[in-house]
MIMILUM-882418 format. One record per residue: residue number from 1; residue in three letters; x, y, z of N, C-alpha, C in turn. Coordinates in nm, 4 decimals, m for minus. Layout:
N
R  doza  mimi    n.east   n.north      n.up   ca.east  ca.north     ca.up    c.east   c.north      c.up
R   NUM   ala         X         Y         Z         X         Y         Z         X         Y         Z
...
//
This chain:
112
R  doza  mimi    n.east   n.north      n.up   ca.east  ca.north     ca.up    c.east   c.north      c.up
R     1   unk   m4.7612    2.9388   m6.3327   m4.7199    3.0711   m6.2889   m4.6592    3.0584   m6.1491
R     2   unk   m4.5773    3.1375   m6.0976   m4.4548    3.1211   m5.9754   m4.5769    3.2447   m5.9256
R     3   unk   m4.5330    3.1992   m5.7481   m4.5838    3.2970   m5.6613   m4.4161    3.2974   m5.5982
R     4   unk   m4.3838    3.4083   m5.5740   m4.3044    3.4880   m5.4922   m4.3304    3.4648   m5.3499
R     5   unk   m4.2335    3.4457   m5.2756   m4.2587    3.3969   m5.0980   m4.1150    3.4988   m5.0522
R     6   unk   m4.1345    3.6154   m4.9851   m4.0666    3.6506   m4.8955   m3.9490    3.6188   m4.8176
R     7   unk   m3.8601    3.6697   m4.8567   m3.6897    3.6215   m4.7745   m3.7570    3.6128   m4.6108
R     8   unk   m3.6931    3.6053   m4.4966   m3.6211    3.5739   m4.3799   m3.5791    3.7176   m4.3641
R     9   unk   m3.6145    3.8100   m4.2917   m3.5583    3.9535   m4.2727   m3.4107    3.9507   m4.1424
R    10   unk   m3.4308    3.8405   m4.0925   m3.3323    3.7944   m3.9968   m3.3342    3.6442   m3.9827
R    11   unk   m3.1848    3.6089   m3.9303   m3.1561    3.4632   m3.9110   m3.2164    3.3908   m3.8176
R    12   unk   m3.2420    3.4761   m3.7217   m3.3428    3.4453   m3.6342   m3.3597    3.5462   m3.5011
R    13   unk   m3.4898    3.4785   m3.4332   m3.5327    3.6349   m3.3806   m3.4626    3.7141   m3.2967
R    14   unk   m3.4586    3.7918   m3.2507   m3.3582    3.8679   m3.1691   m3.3813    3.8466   m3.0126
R    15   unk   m3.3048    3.8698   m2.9146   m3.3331    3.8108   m2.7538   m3.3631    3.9055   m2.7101
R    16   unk   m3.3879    3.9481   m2.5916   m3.4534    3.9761   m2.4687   m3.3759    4.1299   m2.4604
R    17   unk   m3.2205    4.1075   m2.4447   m3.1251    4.2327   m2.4304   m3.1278    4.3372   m2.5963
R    18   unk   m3.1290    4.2642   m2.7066   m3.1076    4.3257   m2.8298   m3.2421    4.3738   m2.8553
R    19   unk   m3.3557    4.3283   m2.8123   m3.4741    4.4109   m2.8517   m3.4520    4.5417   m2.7507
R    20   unk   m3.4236    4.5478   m2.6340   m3.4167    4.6586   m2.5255   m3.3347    4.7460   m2.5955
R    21   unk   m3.2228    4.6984   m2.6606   m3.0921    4.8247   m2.7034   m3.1768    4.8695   m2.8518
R    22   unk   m3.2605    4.7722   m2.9174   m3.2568    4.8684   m3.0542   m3.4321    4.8906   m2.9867
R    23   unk   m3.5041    4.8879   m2.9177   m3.6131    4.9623   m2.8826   m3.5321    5.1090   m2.8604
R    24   unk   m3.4579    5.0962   m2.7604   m3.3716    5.2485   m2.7352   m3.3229    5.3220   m2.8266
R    25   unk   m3.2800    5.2581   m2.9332   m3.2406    5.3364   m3.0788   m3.3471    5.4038   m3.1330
R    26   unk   m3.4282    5.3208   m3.1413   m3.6093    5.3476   m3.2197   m3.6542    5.4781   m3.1681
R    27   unk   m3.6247    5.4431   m3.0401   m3.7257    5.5636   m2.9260   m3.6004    5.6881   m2.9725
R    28   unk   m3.5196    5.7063   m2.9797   m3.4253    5.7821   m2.9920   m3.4635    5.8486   m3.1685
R    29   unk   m3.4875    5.7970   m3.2136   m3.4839    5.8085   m3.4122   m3.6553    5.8393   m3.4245
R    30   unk   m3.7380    5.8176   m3.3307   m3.8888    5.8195   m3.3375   m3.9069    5.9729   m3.3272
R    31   unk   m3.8573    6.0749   m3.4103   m3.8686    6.1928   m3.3764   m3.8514    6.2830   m3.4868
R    32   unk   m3.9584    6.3874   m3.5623   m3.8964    6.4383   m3.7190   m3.7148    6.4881   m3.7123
R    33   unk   m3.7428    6.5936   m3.6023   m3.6197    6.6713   m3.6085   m3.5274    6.5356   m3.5988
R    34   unk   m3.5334    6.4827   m3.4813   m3.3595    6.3881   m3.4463   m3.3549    6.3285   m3.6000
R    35   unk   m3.4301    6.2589   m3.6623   m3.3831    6.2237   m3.8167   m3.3529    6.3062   m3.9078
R    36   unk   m3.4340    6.4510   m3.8938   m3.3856    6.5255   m3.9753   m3.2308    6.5434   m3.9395
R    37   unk   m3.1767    6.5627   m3.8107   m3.0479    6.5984   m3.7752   m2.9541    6.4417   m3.8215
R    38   unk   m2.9912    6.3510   m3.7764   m2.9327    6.2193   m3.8227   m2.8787    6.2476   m3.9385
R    39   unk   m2.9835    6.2794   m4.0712   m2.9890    6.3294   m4.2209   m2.8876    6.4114   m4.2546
R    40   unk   m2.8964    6.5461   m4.1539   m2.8080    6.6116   m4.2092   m2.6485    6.5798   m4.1257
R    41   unk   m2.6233    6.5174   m4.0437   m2.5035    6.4682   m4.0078   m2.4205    6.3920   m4.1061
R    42   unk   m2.4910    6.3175   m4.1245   m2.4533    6.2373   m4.2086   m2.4122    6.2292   m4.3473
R    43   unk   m2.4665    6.3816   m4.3999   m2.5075    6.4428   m4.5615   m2.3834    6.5204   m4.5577
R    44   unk   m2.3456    6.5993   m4.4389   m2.2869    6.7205   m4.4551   m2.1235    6.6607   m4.4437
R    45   unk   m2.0358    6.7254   m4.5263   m1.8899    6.7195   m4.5739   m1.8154    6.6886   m4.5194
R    46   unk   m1.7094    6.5892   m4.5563   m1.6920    6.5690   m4.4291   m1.7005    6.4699   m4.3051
R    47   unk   m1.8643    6.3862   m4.2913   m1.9226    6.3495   m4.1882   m1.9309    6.4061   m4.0929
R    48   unk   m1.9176    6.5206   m4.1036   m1.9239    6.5766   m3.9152   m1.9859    6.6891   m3.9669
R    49   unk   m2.0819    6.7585   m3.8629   m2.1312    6.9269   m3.8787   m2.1592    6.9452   m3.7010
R    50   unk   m2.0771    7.0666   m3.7578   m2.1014    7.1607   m3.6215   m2.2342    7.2037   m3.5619
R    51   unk   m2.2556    7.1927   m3.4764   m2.4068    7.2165   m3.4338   m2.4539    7.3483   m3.4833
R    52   unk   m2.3644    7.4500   m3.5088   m2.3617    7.5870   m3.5560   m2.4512    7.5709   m3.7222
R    53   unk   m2.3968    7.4879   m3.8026   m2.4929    7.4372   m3.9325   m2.5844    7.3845   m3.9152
R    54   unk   m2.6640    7.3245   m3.7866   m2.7509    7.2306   m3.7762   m2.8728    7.3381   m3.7866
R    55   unk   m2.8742    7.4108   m3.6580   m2.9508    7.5425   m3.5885   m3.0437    7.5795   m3.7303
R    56   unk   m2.9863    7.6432   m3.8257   m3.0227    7.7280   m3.9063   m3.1563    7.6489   m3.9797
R    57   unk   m3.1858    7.5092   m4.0154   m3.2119    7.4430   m4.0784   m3.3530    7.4149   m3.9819
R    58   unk   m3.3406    7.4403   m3.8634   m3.5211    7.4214   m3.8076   m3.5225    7.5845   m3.7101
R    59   unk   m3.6753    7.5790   m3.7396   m3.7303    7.6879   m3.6606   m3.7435    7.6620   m3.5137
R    60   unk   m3.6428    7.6524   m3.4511   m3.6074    7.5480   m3.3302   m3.5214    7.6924   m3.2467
R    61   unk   m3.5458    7.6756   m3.0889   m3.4151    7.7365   m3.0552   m3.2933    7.6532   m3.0131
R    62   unk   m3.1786    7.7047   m2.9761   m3.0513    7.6389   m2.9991   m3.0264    7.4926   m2.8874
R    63   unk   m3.1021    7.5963   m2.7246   m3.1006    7.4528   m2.6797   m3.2046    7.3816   m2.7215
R    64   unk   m3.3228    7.3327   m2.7707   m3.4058    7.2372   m2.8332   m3.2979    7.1563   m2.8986
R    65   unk   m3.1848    7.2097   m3.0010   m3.1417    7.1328   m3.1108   m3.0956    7.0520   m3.0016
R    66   unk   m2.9957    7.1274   m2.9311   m2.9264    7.0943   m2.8476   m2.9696    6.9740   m2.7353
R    67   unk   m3.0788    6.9847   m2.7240   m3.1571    6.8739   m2.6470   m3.1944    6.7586   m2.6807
R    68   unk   m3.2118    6.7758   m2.8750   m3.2195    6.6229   m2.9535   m3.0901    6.5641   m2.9660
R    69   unk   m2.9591    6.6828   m2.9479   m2.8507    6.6090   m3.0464   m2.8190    6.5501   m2.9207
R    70   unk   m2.8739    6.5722   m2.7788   m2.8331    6.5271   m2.6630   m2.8805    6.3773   m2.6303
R    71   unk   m3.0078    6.3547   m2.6917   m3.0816    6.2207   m2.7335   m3.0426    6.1071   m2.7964
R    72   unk   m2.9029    6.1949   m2.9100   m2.9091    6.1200   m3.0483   m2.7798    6.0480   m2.9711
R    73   unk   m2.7134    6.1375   m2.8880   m2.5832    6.1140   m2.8462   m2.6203    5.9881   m2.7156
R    74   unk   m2.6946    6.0257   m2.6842   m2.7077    5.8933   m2.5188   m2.7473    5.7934   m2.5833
R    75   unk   m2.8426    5.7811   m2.7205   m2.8534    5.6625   m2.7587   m2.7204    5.5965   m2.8564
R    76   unk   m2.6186    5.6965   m2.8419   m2.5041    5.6288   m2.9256   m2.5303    5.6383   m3.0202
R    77   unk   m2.5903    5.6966   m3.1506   m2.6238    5.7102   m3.2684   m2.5426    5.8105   m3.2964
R    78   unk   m2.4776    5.8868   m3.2749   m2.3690    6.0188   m3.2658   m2.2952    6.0365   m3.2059
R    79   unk   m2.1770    6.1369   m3.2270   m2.0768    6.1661   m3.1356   m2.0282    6.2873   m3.1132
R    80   unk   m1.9858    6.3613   m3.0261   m1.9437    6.4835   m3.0231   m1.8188    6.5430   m3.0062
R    81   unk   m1.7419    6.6396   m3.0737   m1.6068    6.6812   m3.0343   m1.6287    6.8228   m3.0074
R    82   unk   m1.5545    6.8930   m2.9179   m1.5710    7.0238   m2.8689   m1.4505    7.0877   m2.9021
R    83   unk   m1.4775    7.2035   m3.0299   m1.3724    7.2447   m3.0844   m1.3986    7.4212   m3.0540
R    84   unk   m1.3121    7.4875   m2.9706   m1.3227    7.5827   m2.9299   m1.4874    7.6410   m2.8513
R    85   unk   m1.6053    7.6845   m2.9200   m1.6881    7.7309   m2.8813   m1.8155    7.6178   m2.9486
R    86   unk   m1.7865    7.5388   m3.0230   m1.8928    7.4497   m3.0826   m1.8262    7.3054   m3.0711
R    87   unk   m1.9488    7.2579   m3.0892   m1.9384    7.1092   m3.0854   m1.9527    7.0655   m3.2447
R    88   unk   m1.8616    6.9621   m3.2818   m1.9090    6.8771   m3.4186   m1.9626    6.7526   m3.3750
R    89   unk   m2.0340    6.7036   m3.4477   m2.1104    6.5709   m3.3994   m2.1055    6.5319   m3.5800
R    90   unk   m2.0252    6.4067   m3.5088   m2.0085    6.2578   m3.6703   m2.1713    6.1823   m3.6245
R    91   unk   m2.1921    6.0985   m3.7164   m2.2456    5.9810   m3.6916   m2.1196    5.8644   m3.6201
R    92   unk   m2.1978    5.7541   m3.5675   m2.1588    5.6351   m3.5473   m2.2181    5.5237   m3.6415
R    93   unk   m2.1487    5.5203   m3.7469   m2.2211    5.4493   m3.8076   m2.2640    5.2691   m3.7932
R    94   unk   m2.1760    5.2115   m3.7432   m2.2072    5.0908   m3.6442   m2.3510    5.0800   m3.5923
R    95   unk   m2.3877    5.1672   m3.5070   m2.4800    5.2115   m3.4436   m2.6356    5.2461   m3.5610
R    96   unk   m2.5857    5.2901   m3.6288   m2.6771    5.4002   m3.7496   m2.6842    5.2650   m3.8231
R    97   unk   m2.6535    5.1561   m3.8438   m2.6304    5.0120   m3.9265   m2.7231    4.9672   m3.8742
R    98   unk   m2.7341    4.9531   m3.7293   m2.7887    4.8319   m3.6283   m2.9121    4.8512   m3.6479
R    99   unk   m2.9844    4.9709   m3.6968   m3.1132    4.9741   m3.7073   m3.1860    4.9374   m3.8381
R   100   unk   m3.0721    5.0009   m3.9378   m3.0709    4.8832   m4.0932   m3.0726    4.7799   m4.0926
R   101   unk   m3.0128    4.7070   m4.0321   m3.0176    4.5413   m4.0509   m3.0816    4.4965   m3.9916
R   102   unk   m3.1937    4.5434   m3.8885   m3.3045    4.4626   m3.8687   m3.4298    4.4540   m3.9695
R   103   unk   m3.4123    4.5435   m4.0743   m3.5239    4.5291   m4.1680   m3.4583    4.5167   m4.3055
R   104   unk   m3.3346    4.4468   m4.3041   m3.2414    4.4406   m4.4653   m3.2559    4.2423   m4.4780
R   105   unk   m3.3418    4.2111   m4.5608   m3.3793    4.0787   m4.5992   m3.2529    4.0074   m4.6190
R   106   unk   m3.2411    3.8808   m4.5283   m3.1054    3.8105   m4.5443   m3.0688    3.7530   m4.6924
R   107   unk   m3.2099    3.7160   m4.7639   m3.1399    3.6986   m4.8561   m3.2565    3.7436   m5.0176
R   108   unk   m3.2292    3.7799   m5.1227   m3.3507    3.7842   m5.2212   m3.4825    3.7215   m5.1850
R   109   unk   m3.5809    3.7632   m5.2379   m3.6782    3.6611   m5.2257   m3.6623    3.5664   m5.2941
R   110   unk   m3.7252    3.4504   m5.2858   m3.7337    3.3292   m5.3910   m3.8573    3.3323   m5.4551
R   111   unk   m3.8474    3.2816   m5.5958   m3.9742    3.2593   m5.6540   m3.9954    3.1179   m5.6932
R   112   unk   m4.0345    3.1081   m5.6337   m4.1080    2.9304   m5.6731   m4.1970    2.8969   m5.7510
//
């Protein structure tokens, strides 16, 4: 009978500067709402939603949202355009990746 042994989740471990930038992502995403907003950025048509669609979706007031999407944005996980009286905010998905591929197994497991 084969026992199964676990891929390599990375090529190897990460340095000193790349743990600091994706700790900062983490700390940024470590939050219901900011993922819920991540979620719906990302879901909604398009790729982009106006902060005006975001609001409605938590029992939040406007600056609160406004204070995560301000989070989501310094950690570079988002972006913002200012179109008359609202802002749209895309993802960055580059950014929105970098935190996937530290836990996406380099390769199948093997079974031996």
């Amino acid at each position: 009978m084969g026992s199964q042994c676990c891929a390599p989740i990375a090529a190897e471990p990460i340095g000193e500067a790349e743990a600091a930038e994706l700790a900062a992502l983490f700390k940024a995403v470590a939050d219901p709402v900011r993922l819920r907003l991540l979620s719906m950025i990302g879901a909604h048509e398009g790729g982009e939603a106006c902060v005006c669609d975001l609001t409605g979706a938590f029992d939040l007031t406007a600056p609160t949202i406004s204070h995560h999407l301000k989070i989501l944005r310094t950690a570079g996980l988002i972006d913002g355009e200012r179109r008359g009286t609202w802002v749209y905010y895309r993802l960055i998905p580059e950014r929105v990746a970098k935190i996937g591929r530290l836990f996406t197994p380099m390769t199948e497991p093997a079974t031996v």
